[in-house]
N, C-alpha and C positions, 0 to 999 in steps of 0.2 A: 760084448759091446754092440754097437748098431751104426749105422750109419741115417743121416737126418740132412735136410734141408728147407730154408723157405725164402717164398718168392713176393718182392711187391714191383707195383709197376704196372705198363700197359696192359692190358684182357693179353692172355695168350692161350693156351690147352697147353694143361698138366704134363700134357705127353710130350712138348717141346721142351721140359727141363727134365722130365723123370725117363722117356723111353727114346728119347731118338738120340741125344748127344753120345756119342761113343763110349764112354765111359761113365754114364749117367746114375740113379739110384737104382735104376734095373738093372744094370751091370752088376754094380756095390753089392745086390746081392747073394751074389756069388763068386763074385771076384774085385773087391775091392785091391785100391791099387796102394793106396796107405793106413790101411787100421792097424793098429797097433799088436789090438791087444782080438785073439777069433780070426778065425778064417772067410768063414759064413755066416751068413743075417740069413733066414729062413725060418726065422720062429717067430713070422708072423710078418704084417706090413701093414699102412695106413696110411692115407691121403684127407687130408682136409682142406677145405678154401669155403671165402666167400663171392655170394652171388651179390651184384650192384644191388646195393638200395638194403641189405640183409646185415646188421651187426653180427648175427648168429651166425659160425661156421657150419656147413655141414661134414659128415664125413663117411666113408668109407675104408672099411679095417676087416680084415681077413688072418686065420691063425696063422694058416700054413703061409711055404714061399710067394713070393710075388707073381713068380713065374707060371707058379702053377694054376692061376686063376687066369680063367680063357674072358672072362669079364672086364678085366681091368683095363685092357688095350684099346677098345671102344667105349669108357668111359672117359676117359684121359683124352682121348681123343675128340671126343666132341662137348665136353666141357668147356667153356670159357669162363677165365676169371682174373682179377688183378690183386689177388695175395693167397698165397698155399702156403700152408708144410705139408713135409710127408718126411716118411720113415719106412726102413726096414728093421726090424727086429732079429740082436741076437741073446738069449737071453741067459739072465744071472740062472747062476745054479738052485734050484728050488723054489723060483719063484713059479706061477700061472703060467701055463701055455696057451689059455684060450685069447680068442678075441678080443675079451674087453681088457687083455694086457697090453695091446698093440697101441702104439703110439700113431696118431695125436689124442692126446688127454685133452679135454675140453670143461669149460666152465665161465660162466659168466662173460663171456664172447672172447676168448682168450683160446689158442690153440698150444701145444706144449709136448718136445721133446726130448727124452733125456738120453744120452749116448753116455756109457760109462756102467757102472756096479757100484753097490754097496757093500761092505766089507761084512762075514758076520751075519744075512741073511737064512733065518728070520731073529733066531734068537738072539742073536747079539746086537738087537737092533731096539732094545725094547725102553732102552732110556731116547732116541731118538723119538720111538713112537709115541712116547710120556709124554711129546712137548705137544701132543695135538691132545683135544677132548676128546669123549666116547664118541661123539655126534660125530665130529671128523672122522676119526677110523671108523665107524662103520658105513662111510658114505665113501670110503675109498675104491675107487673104480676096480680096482685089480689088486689080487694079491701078490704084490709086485714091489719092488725097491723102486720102480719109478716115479710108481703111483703112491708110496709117500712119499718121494721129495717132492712132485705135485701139489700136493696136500697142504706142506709146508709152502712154497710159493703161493700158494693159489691162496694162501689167509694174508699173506704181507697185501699182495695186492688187492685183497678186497677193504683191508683197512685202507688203502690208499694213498701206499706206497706207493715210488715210480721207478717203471717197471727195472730199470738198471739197478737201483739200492737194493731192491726185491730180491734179483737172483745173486746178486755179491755177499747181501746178508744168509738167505740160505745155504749157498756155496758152504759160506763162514759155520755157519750151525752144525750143519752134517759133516760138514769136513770137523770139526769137535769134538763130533762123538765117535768115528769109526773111520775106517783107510776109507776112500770111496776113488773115482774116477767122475769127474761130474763137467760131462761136455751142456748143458742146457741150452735147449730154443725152445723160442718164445715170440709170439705174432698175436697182437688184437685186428690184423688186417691192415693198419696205419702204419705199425712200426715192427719191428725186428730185433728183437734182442737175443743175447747169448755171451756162454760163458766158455772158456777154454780151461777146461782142468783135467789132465790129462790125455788128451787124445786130440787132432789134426783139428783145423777150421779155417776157410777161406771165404771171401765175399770177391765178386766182382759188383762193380758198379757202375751203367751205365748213365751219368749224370741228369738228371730231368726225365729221366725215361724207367728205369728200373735198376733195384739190386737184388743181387742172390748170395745167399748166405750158406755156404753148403762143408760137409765134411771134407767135402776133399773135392777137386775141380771136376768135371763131367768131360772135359775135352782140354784139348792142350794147346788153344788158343791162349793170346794174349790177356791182359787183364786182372786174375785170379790173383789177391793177395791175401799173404797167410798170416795167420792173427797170431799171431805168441801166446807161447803159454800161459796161466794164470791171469787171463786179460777178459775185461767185459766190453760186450760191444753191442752199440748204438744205432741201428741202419736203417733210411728213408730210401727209396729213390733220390732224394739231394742230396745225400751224404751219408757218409760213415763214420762215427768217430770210436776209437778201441784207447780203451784206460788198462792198465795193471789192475788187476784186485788187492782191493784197500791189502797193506805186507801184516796186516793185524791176521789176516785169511792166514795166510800161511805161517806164520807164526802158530797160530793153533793147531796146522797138521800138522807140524814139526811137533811141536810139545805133544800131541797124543801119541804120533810114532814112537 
């Protein structure tokens, strides 16, 4: 599994949500305090945000643990921005270890992470991979279960789907073909989306000012509410709003189990 977050709201540094809160994504990676399913995210990590005035994110992604990069502490730190994700990585059995497996996946101004496994990698995966063209798997960032459920997202939304239908519908698909674990996030900088399937997810929300969307809370202040299971969710700085996934979803994991 991994642990994932993201942020919109007033300009702050990366390092005010990922390295200082007590229990933050640098903690998570190596001692998270609710994952489910892994001990340790250390197979790899990545921060992405945008700059005012920029649609494009940029990013920065590294194999190994978070910790181990003397780098990242002064970039985080003197960065400013008003929407991130970031990730650490821990990774499915057999998939890439390098770099370009590190979440956030990117495309068309959209950033993307997936927390969870695919069941079955690689070879049991191969009627999943059937639902893309050659052009898409071979443009797939990583050899990775995350980077094709990406894959799969990243074509709803470019037909222009919106972005909630998007990941409820691919949830749906994948979860059809194979057991998976499929936490998603998702940020074009405007908005926040995410899926709970399997595994922990909390937002706080400070109304007109900012929300954070995170696997698990950074500190043990007030605030932090937990999204249920099987639920998609919606989030601005003005609001949150969290639906069930359409029972069609889980109807089709039940019938493939």
């Amino acid at each position: 599994m991994c642990r994932h977050l993201a942020y919109l709201g007033t300009p702050l540094s990366p390092a005010e949500v990922l390295l200082e809160p007590p229990y933050g994504l640098h903690r998570q990676s190596w001692s998270p305090r609710l994952q489910r399913f892994g001990t340790v995210n250390a197979d790899g990590f990545g921060l992405g945000w945008y700059a005012e005035g920029d649609p494009l994110p940029a990013r920065y992604r590294r194999a190994g643990p978070i910790w181990a990069d003397e780098n990242f502490s002064d970039l985080a730190r003197v960065v400013r921005t008003r929407a991130l994700l970031a990730a650490v990585r821990s990774a499915t059995a057999g998939t890439a270890a390098e770099q370009s497996a590190a979440a956030p996946y990117t495309g068309d101004g959209w950033l993307f992470s997936h927390n969870g496994a695919l069941a079955g990698w690689p070879a049991g995966l191969s009627a999943l991979a059937g639902l893309l063209d050659p052009a898409e798997l071979l443009a797939l960032e990583a050899r990775c279960d995350s980077a094709l459920v990406w894959a799969l997202l990243r074509r709803r939304l470019r037909a222009g789907r919106p972005v909630a239908e998007a990941l409820a519908e691919t949830v749906a698909e994948v979860a059809g073909h194979t057991e998976a674990r499929l936490n998603l996030l998702v940020t074009d900088g405007r908005v926040i989306a995410a899926t709970t399937w399997g595994d922990t997810l909390f937002h706080r929300l400070e109304p007109g000012r900012a929300v954070l969307v995170a696997s698990e809370p950074g500190d043990d202040g007030p605030g932090w509410t937990p999204v249920p299971d099987r639920s998609v969710l919606l989030a601005t700085p003005e609001a949150v709003a969290v639906r069930p996934l359409d029972p069609a979803v889980s109807r089709k994991e039940s019938h493939h189990r």
